[in-house]
PAKE-414856 format. One line per field, with one value per residue (C-alpha): x, y, z; residue in one letter. Coordinates in steps of 0.5 Angstrom, whole numbers, plus 500, padded with zeros to 3 digits. Layout:
PAKE-414856
x	[X / ...] $
y	[Y / ...] $
z	[Z / ...] $
res	[A / ...] $
END
This chain:
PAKE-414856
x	[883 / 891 / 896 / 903 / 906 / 913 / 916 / 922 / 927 / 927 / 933 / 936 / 945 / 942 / 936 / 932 / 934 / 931 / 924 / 919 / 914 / 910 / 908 / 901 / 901 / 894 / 891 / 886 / 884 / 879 / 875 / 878 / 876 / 879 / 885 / 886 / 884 / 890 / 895 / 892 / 893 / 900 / 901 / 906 / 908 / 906 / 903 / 903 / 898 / 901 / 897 / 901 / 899 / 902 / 901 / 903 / 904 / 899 / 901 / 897 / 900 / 896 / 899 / 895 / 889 / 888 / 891 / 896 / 898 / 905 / 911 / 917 / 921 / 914 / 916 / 923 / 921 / 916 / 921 / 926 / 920 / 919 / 925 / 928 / 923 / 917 / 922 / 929 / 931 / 929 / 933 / 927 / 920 / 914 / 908 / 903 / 901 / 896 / 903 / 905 / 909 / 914 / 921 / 926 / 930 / 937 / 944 / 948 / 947 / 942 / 935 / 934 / 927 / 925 / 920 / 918 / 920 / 916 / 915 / 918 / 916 / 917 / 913 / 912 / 912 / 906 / 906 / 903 / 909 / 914 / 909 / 909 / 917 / 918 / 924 / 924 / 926 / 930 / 926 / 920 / 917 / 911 / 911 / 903 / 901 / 908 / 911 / 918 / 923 / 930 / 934 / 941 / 944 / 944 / 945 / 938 / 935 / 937 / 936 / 929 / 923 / 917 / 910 / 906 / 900 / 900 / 903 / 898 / 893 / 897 / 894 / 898 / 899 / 906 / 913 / 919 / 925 / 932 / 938 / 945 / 949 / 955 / 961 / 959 / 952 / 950 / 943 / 940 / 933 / 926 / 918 / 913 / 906 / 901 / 895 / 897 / 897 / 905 / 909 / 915 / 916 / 923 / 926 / 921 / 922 / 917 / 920 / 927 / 922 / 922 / 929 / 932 / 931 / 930 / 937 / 940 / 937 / 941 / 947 / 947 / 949 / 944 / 947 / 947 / 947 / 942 / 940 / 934 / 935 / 930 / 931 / 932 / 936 / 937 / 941 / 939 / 944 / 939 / 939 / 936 / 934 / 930 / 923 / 924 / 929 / 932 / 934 / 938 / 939 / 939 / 932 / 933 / 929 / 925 / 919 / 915 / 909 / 902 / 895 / 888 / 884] $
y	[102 / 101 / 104 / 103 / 098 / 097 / 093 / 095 / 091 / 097 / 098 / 093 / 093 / 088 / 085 / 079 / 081 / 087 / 089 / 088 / 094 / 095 / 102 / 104 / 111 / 114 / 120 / 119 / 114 / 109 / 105 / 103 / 096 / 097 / 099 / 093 / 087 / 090 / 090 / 084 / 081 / 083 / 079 / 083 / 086 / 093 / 096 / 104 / 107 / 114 / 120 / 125 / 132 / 140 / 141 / 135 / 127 / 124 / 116 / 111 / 104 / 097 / 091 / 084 / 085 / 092 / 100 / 102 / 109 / 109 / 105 / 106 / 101 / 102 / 111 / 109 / 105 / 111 / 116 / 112 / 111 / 118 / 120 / 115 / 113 / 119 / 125 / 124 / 131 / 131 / 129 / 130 / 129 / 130 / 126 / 128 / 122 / 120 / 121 / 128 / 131 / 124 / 127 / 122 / 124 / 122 / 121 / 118 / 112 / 111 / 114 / 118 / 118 / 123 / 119 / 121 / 118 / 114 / 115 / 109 / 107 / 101 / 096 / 090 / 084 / 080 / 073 / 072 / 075 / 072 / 065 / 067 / 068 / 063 / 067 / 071 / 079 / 082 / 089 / 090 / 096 / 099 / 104 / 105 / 099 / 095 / 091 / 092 / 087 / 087 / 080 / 079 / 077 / 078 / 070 / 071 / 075 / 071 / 065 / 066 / 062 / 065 / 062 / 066 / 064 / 066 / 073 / 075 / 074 / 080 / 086 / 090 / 089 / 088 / 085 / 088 / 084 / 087 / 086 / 090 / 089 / 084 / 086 / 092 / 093 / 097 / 094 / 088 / 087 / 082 / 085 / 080 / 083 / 076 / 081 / 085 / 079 / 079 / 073 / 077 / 083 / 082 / 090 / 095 / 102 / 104 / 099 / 103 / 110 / 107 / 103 / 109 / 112 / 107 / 105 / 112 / 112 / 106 / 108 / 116 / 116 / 118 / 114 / 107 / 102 / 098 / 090 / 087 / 080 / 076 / 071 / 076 / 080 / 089 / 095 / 102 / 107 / 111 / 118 / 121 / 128 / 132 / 128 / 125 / 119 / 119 / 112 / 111 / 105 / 102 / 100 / 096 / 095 / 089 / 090 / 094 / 094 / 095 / 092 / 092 / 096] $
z	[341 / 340 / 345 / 346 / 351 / 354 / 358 / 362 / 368 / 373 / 378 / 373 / 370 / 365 / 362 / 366 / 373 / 377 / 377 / 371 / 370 / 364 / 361 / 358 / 354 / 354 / 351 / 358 / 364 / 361 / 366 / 372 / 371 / 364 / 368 / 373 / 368 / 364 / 370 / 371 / 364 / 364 / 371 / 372 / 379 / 377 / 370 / 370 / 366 / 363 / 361 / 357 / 359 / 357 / 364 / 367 / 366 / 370 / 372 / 376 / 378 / 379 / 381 / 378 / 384 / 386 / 384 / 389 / 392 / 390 / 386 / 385 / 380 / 375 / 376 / 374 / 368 / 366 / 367 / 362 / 357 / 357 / 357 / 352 / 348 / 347 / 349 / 348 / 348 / 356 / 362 / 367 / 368 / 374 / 374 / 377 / 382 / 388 / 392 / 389 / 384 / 383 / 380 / 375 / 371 / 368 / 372 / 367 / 365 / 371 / 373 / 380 / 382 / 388 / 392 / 400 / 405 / 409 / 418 / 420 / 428 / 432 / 435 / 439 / 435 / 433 / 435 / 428 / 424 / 427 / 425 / 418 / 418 / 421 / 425 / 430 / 428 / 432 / 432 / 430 / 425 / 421 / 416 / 416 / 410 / 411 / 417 / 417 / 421 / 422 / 420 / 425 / 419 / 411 / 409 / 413 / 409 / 404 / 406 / 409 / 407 / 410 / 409 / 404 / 406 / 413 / 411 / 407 / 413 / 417 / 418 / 414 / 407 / 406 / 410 / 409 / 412 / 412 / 415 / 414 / 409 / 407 / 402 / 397 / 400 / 406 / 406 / 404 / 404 / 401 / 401 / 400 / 399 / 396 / 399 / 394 / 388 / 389 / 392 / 393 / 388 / 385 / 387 / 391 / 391 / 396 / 401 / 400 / 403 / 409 / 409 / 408 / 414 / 418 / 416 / 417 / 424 / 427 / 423 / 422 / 415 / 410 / 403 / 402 / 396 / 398 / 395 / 394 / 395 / 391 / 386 / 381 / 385 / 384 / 387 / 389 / 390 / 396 / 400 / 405 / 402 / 410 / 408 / 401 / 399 / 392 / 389 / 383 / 378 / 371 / 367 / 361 / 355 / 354 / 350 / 345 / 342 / 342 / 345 / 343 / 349] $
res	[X / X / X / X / X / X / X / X / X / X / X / X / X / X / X / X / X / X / X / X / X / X / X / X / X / X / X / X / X / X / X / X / X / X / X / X / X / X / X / X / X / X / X / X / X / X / X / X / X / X / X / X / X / X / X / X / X / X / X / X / X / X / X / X / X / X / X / X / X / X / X / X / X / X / X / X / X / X / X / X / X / X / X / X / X / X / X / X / X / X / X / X / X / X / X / X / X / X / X / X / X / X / X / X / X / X / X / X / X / X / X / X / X / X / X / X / X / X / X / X / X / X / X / X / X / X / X / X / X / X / X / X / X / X / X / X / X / X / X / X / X / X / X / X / X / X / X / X / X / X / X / X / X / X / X / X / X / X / X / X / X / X / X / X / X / X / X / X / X / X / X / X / X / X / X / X / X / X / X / X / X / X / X / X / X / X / X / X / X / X / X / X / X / X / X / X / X / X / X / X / X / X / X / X / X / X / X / X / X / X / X / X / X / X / X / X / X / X / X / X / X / X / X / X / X / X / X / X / X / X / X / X / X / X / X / X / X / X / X / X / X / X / X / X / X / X / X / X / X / X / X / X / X / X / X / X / X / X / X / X / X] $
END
C-alpha cells in the first residue's frame, strides 16, 4: 500500500530551521505497531498520521518510541497539508484527536492552532533536576508529565548543557527550562524529553501550553512572542484565550512523496 508523506519545518520563517514533523495521509489507522515502526523510521520528533473523514479529520502523533496525547508543532504541520495541499480552498480545519477538537487555521502567511492550556503549579525542587541540569532553577514547576524550571537569565537557557542522561531517569517525562526574554522575544525556552526518544525537540507547542500561563501569571499579560532556543531555533507568537493557548507560526515545505506500507 502507497500513501502520501510530507515533511514540513513547523514554527519555521524558512527551511531547515523550526521543527521538523512528518504527515502520513491514511484512509484508516492500521496496526499501531505499523504506526510506531514508521514514526520510528522517519526518526523524526514527531510523525502525525492523518485520517480523512466527512466528519472530522482524525490525527495521532508518534515520536520515535512511543505515541503521545498531544503535539503542537506536527497539528501546525497537518493544518498546513490540508490546507495547502489536500484542500487549498479552506482557511480552517478541526481534527479530531486524544486531546479534543484541535483548530489550525490559516492567518495570513502564519498557521494559528488552538491548543489547551495546561495547569501549571509550583513545587519544591528535586535534588535529581537540578543534578541533570547542572543548574539550580530559580523556581521549580509541573505541568503533569513535565518539569518546568525557571532560568535567571535567557543566555542560561541558552547556554545550558544538561545531562541527558540523567533527565531521562526523572519522574516526569520531559523538562521545560525557560527564562524571560531578551531583545524581541518575551519568553525563551528549551524542553528535553530523551524518555520520549527526543534529546531535545527543536520547537515544542505542547511545552508553549504550560508557558503561557505560567508566564502570564508572573507577568499578567496574556500575549507574548516566544523562543524556543534549540540549535535550530523557532518563534511562536502565543495567547492565552481563558483555558486554551493560541500559537502562531510559519510551516515551510520540505518533502513530498510516498511510502510503501
Amino acid at each position: 500500500m502507497r500513501v502520501p508523506i510530507f515533511q514540513l519545518d513547523a514554527f519555521a520563517t524558512r527551511r531547515f530551521t523550526g521543527n521538523p514533523a512528518a504527515v502520513v495521509v491514511l484512509e484508516r489507522f492500521p496496526d499501531d505497531a505499523l504506526l510506531q515502526a514508521v514514526a520510528a523510521e522517519n526518526n523524526l520528533a514527531e510523525t502525525a498520521f492523518l485520517v480523512r473523514s466527512t466528519d472530522a479529520d482524525r490525527l495521532r502523533w508518534f515520536t520515535p518510541t512511543v505515541e503521545v496525547p498531544l503535539c503542537g508543532h506536527a497539528t501546525l504541520a497537518a493544518g498546513a497539508v490540508v490546507l495547502e495541499r489536500l484542500e487549498p480552498g479552506r482557511d480552517r480545519v478541526v481534527f479530531d484527536t486524544a486531546s479534543g477538537p484541535l483548530t489550525v487555521e490559516r492567518d495570513g502567511s502564519v498557521y494559528r492552532i488552538d491548543l489547551p492550556a495546561r495547569t501549571v503549579r509550583s513545587v519544591p525542587l528535586p535534588p535529581a533536576l537540578a543534578h541533570a541540569l547542572g543548574v539550580t532553577p530559580e523556581e521549580t514547576a509541573v505541568d503533569g508529565s513535565n518539569y518546568l524550571a525557571l532560568l535567571p537569565t535567557a543566555d542560561d537557557v541558552r547556554s545550558l548543557e544538561p545531562d541527558l542522561a540523567a533527565i531521562a531517569r526523572l519522574d516526569r517525562t520531559g523538562v521545560v527550562v525557560t527564562a524571560a526574554g531578551d531583545g524581541a522575544h518575551d519568553v525563551v525556552s528549551r524542553y528535553f524529553a530523551p524518555a520520549k526518544g527526543i534529546p531535545e525537540d527543536p520547537v515544542t507547542g505542547g511545552a508553549h501550553c504550560a508557558l503561557v500561563p505560567f508566564w502570564s501569571a508572573r507577568t499578567g499579560k496574556d500575549t507574548f512572542l516566544a523562543h524556543q532556543a534549540s540549535r535550530r531555533g523557532g518563534e511562536l507568537s502565543c495567547r492565552l484565550v481563558g483555558d486554551r493557548v493560541h500559537l502562531s507560526g510559519g510551516c515551510a515545505f520540505y518533502l513530498e512523496g510516498c511510502i510503501e506500507l
